[in-house]
ZAMARGU-4260 file (C-alpha; in steps of 0.2 Angstrom, whole numbers, plus 5000, padded with zeros to 4 digits):
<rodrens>
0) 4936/4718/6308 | 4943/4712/6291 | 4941/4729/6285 | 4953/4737/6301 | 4965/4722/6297
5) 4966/4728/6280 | 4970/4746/6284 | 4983/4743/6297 | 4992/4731/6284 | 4993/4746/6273
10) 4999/4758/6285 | 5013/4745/6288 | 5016/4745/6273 | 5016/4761/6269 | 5027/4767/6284
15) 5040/4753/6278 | 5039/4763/6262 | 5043/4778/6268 | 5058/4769/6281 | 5067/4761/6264
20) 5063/4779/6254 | 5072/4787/6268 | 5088/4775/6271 | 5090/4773/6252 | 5092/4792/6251
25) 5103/4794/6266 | 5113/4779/6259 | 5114/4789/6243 | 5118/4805/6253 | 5130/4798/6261
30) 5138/4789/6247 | 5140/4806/6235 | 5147/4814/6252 | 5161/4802/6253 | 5165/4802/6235
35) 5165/4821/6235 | 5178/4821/6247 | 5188/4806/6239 | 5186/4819/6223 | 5194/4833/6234
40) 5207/4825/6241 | 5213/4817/6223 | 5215/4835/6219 | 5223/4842/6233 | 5236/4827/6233
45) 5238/4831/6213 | 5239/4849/6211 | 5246/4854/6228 | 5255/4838/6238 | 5263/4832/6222
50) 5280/4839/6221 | 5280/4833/6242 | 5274/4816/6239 | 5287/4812/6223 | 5301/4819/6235
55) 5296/4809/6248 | 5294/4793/6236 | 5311/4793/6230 | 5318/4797/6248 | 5310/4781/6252
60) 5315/4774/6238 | 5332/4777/6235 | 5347/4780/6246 | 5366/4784/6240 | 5382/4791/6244
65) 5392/4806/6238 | 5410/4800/6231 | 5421/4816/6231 | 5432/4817/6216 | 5451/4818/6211
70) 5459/4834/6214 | 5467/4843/6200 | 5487/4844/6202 | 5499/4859/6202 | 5514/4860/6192
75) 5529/4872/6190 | 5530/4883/6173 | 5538/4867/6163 | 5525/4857/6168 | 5533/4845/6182
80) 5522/4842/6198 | 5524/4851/6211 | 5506/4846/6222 | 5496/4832/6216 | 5485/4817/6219
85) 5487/4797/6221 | 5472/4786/6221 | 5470/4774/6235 | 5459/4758/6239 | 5449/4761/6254
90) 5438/4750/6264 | 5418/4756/6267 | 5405/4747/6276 | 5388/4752/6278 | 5375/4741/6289
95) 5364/4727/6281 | 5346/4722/6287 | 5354/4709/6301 | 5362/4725/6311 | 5376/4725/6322
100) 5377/4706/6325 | 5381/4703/6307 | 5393/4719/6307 | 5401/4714/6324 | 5405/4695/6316
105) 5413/4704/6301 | 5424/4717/6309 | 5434/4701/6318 | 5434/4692/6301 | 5441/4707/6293
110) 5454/4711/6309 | 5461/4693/6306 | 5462/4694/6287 | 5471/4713/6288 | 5484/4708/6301
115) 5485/4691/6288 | 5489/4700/6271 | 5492/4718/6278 | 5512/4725/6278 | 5518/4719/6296
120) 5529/4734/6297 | 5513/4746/6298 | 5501/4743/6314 | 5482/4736/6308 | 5466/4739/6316
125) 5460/4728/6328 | 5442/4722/6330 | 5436/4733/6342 | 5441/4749/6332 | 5432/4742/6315
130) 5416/4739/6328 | 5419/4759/6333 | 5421/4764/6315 | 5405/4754/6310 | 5396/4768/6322
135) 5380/4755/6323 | 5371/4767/6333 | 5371/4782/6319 | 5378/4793/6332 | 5391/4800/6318
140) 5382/4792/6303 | 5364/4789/6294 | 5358/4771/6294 | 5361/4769/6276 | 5376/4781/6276
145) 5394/4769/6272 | 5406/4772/6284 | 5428/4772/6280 | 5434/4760/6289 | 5454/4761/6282
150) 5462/4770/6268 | 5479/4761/6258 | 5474/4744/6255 | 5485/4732/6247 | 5485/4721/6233
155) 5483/4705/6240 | 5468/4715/6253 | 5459/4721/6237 | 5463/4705/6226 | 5454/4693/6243
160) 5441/4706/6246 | 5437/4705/6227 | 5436/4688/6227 | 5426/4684/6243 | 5413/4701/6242
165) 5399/4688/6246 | 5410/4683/6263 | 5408/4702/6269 | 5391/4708/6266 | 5390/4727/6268
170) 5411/4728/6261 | 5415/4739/6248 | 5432/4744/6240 | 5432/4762/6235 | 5446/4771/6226
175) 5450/4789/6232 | 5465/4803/6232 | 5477/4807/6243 | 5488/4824/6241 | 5506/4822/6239
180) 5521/4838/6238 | 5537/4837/6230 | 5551/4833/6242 | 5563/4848/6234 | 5548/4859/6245
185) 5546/4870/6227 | 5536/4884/6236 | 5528/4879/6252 | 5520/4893/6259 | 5512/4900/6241
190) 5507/4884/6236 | 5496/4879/6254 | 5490/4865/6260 | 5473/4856/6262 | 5465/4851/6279
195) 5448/4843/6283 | 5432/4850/6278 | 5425/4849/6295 | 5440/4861/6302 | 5438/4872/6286
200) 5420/4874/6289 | 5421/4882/6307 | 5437/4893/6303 | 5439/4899/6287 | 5425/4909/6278
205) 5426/4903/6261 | 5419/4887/6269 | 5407/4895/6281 | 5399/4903/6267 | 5392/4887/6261
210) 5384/4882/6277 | 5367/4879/6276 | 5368/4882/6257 | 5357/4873/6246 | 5370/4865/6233
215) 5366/4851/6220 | 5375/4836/6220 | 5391/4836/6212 | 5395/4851/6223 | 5391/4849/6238
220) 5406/4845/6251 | 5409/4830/6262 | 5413/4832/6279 | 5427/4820/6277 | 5435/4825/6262
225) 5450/4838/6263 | 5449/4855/6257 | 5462/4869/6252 | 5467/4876/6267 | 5479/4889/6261
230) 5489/4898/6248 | 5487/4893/6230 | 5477/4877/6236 | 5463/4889/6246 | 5464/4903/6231
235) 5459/4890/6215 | 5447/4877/6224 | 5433/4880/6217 | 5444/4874/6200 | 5456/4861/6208
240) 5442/4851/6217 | 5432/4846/6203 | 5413/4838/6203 | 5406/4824/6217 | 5402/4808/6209
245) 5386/4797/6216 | 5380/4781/6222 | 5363/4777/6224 | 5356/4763/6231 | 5338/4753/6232
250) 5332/4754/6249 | 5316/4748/6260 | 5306/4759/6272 | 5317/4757/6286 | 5332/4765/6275
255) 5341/4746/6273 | 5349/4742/6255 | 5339/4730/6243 | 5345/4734/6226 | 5362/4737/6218
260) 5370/4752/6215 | 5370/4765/6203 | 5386/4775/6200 | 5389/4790/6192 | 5407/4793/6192
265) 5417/4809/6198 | 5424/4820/6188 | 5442/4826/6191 | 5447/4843/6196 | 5456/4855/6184
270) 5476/4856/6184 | 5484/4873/6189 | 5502/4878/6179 | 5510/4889/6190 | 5522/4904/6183
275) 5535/4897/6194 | 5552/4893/6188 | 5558/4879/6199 | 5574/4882/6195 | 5574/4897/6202
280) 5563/4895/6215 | 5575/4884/6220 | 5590/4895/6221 | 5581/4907/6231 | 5577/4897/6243
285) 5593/4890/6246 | 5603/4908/6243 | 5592/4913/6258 | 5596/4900/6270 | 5615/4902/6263
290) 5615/4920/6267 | 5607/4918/6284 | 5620/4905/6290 | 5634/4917/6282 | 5627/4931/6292
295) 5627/4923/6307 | 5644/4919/6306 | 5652/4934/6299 | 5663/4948/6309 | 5660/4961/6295
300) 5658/4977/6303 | 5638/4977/6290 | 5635/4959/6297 | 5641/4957/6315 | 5628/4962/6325
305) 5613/4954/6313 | 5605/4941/6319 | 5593/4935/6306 | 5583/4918/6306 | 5571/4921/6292
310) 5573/4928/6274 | 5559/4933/6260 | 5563/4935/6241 | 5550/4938/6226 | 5557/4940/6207
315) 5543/4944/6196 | 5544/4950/6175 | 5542/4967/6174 | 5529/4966/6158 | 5519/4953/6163
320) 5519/4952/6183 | 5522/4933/6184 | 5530/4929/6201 | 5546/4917/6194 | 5548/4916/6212
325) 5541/4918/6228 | 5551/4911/6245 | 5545/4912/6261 | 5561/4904/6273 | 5564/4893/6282
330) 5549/4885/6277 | 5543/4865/6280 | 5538/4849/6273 | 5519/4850/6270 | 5516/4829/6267
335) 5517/4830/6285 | 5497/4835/6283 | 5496/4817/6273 | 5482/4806/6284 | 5483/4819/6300
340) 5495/4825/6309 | 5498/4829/6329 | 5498/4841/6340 | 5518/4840/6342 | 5521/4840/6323
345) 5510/4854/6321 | 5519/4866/6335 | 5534/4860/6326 | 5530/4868/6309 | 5520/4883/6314
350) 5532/4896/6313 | 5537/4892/6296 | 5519/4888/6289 | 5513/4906/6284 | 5518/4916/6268
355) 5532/4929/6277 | 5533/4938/6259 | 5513/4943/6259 | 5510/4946/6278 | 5519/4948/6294
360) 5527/4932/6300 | 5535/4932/6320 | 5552/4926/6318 | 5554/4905/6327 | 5560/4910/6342
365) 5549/4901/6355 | 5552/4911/6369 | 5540/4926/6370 | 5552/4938/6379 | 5566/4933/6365
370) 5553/4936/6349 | 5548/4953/6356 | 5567/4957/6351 | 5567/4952/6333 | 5558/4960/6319
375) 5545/4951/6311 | 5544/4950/6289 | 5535/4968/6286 | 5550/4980/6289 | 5551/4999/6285
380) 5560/5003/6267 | 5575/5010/6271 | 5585/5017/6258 | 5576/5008/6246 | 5562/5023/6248
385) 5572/5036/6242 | 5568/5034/6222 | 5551/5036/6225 | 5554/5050/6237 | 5563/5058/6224
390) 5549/5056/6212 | 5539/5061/6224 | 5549/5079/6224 | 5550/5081/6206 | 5531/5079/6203
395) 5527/5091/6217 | 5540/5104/6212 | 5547/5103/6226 | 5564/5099/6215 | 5572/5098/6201
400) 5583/5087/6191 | 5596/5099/6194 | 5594/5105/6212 | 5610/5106/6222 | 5610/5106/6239
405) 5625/5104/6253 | 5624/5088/6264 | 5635/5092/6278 | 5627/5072/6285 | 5614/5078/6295
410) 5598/5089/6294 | 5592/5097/6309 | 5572/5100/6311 | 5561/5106/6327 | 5560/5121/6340
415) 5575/5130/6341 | 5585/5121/6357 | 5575/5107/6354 | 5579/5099/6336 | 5578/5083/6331
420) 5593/5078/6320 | 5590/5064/6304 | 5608/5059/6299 | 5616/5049/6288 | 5624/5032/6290
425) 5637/5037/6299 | 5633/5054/6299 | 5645/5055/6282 | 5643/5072/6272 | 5642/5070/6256
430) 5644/5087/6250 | 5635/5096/6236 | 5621/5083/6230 | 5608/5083/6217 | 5594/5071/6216
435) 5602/5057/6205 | 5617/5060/6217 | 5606/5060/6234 | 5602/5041/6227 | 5617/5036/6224
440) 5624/5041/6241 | 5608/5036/6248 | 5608/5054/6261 | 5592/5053/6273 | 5598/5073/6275
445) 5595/5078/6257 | 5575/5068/6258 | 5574/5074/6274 | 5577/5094/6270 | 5572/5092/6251
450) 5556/5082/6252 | 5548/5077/6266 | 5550/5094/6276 | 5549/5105/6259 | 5530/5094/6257
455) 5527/5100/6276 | 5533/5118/6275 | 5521/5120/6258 | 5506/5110/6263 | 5507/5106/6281
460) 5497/5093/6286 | 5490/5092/6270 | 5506/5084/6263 | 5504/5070/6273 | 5488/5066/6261
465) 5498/5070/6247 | 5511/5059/6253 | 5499/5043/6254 | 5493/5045/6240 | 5510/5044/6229
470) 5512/5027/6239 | 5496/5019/6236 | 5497/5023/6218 | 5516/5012/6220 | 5506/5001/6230
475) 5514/5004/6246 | 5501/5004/6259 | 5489/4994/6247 | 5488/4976/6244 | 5494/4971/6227
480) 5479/4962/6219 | 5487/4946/6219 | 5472/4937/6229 | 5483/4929/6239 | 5473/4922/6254
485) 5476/4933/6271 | 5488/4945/6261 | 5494/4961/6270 | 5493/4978/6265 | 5506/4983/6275
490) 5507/4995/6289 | 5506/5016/6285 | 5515/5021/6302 | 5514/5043/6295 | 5497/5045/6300
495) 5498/5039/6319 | 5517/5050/6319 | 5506/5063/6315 | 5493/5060/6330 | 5508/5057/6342
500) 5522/5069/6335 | 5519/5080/6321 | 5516/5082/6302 | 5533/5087/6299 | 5541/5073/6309
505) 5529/5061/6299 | 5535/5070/6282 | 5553/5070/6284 | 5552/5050/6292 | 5543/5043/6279
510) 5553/5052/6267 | 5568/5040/6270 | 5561/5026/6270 | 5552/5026/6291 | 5536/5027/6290
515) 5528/5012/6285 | 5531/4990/6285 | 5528/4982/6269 | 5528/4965/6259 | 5540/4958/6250
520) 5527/4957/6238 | 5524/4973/6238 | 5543/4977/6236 | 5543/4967/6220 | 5530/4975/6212
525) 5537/4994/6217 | 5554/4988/6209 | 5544/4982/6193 | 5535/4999/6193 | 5551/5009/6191
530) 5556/4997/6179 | 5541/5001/6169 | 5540/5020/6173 | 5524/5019/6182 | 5513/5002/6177
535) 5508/4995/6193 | 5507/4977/6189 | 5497/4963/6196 | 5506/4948/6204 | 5502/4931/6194
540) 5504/4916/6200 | 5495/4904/6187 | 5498/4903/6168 | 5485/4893/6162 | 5473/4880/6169
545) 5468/4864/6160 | 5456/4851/6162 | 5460/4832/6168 | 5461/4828/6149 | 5473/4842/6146
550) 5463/4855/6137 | 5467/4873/6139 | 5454/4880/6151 | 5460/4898/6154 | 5473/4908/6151
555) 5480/4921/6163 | 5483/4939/6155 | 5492/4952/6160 | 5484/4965/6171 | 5488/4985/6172
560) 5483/4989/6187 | 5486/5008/6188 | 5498/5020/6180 | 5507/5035/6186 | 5514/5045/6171
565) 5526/5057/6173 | 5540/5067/6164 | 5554/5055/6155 | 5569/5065/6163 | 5561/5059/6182
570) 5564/5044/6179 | 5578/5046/6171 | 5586/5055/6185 | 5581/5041/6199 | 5587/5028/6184
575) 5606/5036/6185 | 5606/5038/6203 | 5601/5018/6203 | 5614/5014/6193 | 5627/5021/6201
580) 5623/5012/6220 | 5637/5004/6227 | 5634/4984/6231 | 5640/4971/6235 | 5639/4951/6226
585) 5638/4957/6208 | 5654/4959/6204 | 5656/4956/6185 | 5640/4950/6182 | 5635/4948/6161
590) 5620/4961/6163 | 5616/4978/6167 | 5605/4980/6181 | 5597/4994/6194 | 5597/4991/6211
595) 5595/5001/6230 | 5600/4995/6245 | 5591/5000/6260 | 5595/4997/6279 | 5580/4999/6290
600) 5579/5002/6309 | 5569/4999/6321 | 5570/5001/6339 | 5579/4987/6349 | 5576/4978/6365
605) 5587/4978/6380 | 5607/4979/6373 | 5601/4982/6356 | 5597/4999/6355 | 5594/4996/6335
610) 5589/4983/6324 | 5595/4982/6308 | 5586/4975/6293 | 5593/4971/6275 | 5582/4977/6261
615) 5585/4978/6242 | 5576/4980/6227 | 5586/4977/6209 | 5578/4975/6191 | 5587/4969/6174
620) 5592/4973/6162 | 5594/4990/6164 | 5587/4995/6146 | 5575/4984/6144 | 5571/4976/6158
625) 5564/4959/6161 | 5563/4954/6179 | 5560/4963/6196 | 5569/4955/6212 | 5565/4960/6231
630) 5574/4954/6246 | 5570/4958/6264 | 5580/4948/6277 | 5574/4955/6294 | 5589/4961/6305
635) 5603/4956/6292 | 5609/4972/6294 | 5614/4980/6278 | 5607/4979/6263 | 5619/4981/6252
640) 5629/4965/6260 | 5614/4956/6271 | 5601/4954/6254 | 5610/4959/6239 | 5620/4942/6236
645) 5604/4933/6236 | 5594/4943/6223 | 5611/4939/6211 | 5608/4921/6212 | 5590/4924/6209
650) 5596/4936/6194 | 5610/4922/6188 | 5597/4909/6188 | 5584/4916/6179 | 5597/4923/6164
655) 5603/4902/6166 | 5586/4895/6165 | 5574/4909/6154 | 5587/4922/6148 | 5587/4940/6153
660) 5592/4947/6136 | 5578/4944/6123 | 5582/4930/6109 | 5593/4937/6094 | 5600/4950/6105
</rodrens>
């Protein structure tokens, strides 16, 4: 009995053995399971989450504010402002811990101390609109994100909000720039203007490029900063805006602020110096709106049916292709963009706000019906086409210097019965004409039978590709390489005569000056490339850019864009017919100079069977010549009397100002 007690004891035993042998190794088991899977997961956090989880740490951790930066300024060519920025004190708020109580109690402290200190002549924000500004709910905003409440605090605001910061938790002063314009308007329409970022984004797309563009920091735009909009403000803003500057800020896991704030500071935008002369810019500006007025009020048998409302002038030197000056008129005040501007202001200035001398601008008439009437800022060439048509013909051999040919005032092209008759201004006959003399006494009949139907009658409607191809390489029909924002190319009008009438009709057209609609830009650098003898040059607008501290950043060179080379004695034929045009406003002027008028039609509506334009293109002086002028004042009639006086103010005040004869002449 002992003996089976004995033997039962030791089974117990050894069972309880073999139940602690077999928990110990699943504890073990279990144990090296757990830590191999610790082990993994180290490793996968190390070597594959790591980049994620530090990104997602200092999200957590830190919280800031972009701070957009000063915006570079624009001056004339002697350095005086023209478009530049102010600082101003503004007012941010951005929510604490305590919410929207906390905000709602200071937005009634803040209403009472602004009407208190704030100028009583300007209205103040109430309470209520501070509240909507605060945007508690983050509809417009992230929680952390601070919020404008005002801009254009005053010194006795800034000096009590300094001084009582721990009064207005969440308050913060923060300086930024406003953009200011001349009041003597130097160059509206070429120099721009600057709008929000929001709006920029959705319609222009420079700015809708960089949607959904990873940028780093100092470049990356706020929707609440304004942006270059157009014109020279658009063209350089990548230069004028300069880098973003930052606030960071501590916060806790629900986004609130804990800590100060660290601030790297903006860094200012570079300065543009344009190559306009505000002197002359200026005059042209005013000679336009003179001459309009004069129009308008003159029997003159040249002026008594024009009915001009706008004007366009560019003067540009001939060796470099600076534009001296560039007027677009009438044209506006642009501080009327300062802090917004409504709906009636806006319909006020818009038919004055685009660039009329680098696309094509709709004269202000209101009225649709009336507008139709009037011819926009791209009109044909007139007369001042027929030295290139000339050109044309002596490189072609179509001519010679010394061809003579009869003008009897007309010339007479078509099926027999059925011709079409081009004549003269007033159907006058000139008599027995040669090139230089076909200039002078600017006959359509002697382009018409000598050119443009000579081109057709050789190379049919190859001559129309001929003819294309002398005015792209003048740059008519091309866009001048500028990089003016929405600049034209102009309108080439041969190749749908061609479709609709014939090659011939298209030819002899075009070859007096009816066959396309161009810029004044593009004027001024066809004038410069006769002044030349065949160097296309490009339109400059900017000298030199500096940084904020004043260094010399870039310097603007020169540019060739194409040459046409061709035989001394062409141009020197077109150069004695030029010199010898009839015009009027330079009577004893103190330099030489070349000039062609040119009066332009185009089809009229209703009693006006013809609309008149004045065109004219002029370069001095006539030897060596310095400066390129171009004036195009749509129905002002004739050339010769509608433009002409305007391009000699523009000469008058550039000789006045920079000199047209070189020093030690």
């Amino acid at each position: 009995m002992s003996e089976q007690k004995v033997e039962e004891a030791q089974k117990r035993m050894l069972r309880n053995r073999r139940n602690f042998s077999f928990r110990l190794n699943l504890f073990f088991f279990t144990t090296f399971g757990l830590f191999s899977l610790l082990i993994v997961r180290l490793a996968f956090l190390q070597f594959v989450e790591a980049d994620a989880m530090k990104d997602r740490k200092s999200s957590q951790g830190t919280a800031g504010n972009s701070i957009p930066p000063i915006r570079g300024n624009i001056y004339d060519s002697n350095g005086k402002p023209i478009a530049y920025s102010t600082s101003t004190q503004s007012l941010y708020y951005t929510i604490g811990k305590k919410g929207e109580d906390e905000g709602r109690d200071i937005a009634v402290r803040l209403s009472e101390l602004l009407d208190r200190l704030g100028d009583a002549s300007s209205p103040r924000m109430t309470a209520e609109e501070l509240i909507e500004k605060m945007d508690f709910k983050a509809r417009k905003n992230f929680a952390s994100q601070q919020r404008r409440l005002l801009s254009g605090l005053n010194k006795e605001e800034i000096a009590y909000l300094s001084e009582h910061r721990d009064e207005f938790p969440g308050i913060e002063i923060m300086e930024e720039s406003i953009r200011h314009y001349t009041s003597d308007k130097v160059a509206v329409q070429l120099v721009g203007y600057m709008n929000k970022m929001t709006g920029a984004r959705e319609n222009l797309d420079f700015y809708k490029q960089m949607s959904g563009k990873k940028t780093d920091r100092e470049h990356t735009y706020l929707d609440t900063e304004y942006v270059g909009y157009d014109g020279l403000e658009l063209m350089y803003q990548n230069e004028l805006r300069g880098l973003n500057g930052y606030k960071a800020y501590q916060v806790d896991n629900q986004n609130y602020i804990i800590g100060d704030a660290k601030l790297t500071k903006p860094v200012k935008g570079q300065n543009l110096y344009l190559t306009i002369n505000r002197e002359v810019q200026l005059v042209a500006q005013q000679a336009i709106m003179d001459q309009i007025q004069s129009i308008r009020q003159s029997t003159s048998k040249m002026e008594k049916d024009a009915q001009p409302t706008t004007g366009y002038a560019v003067a540009m030197e001939v060796d470099t292709g600076k534009v001296i000056a560039m007027a677009s008129m009438p044209d506006y005040d642009p501080n009327v963009w300062e802090g917004g501007i409504s709906s009636a202001e806006l319909k006020q200035i818009m038919p004055f706000m685009e660039n009329g001398t680098i696309k094509e601008v709709f004269p202000p008439y209101e009225d649709k019906t009336e507008r139709a009437q009037h011819p926009t800022s791209l009109v044909p060439l007139g007369s001042t086409q027929k030295p290139l048509s000339i050109l044309v013909g002596l490189s072609e051999k179509l001519i010679t210097p010394k061809t003579k040919w009869n003008d009897p005032g007309y010339f007479p092209f078509g099926a027999k019965g059925h011709e079409t008759e081009v004549q003269n201004a007033s159907r006058a006959a000139n008599g027995q004409l040669n090139p230089t003399t076909a200039i002078s006494q600017s006959s359509n009949a002697f382009m018409a039978a000598n050119i443009g139907n000579a081109l057709y009658m050789r190379d049919g409607k190859k001559g129309v590709e001929i003819w294309d191809s002398y005015m792209k390489q003048f740059g008519l029909g091309a866009k001048t390489g500028s990089g003016l924002p929405k600049e034209s190319a102009g309108f080439i009008e041969y190749f749908n005569e061609m479709k609709t009438g014939s090659a011939q009709s298209a030819l002899i057209y075009a070859s007096f000056g009816q066959q396309g609609k161009y810029t004044t830009l593009q004027l001024a650098q066809y004038a410069s490339m006769l002044a030349t003898r065949g160097q296309r040059m490009k339109p400059l607008f900017v000298d030199r850019i500096t940084d904020s501290e004043g260094n010399v950043v870039s310097v603007t060179k020169p540019e060739v864009l194409n040459s046409v080379d061709l035989p001394d004695v062409y141009w020197e034929t077109i150069e004695k017919g030029m010199d010898a045009v009839k015009v009027q406003g330079f009577d004893d002027v103190a330099y030489s100079f070349r000039r062609k008028t040119g009066t332009s039609q185009q089809k009229g509506v209703g009693k006006r069977k013809f609309v008149e334009n004045a065109v004219f293109i002029a370069y001095a002086p006539a030897d060596k010549p310095k400066l390129a002028v171009a004036v195009v004042v749509p129905d002002g009639g004739y050339g010769g009397w509608g433009a002409a006086p305007i391009a000699r103010k523009i000469f008058d005040a550039y000789d006045r100002t920079v000199g047209l004869e070189d020093k030690g002449q």
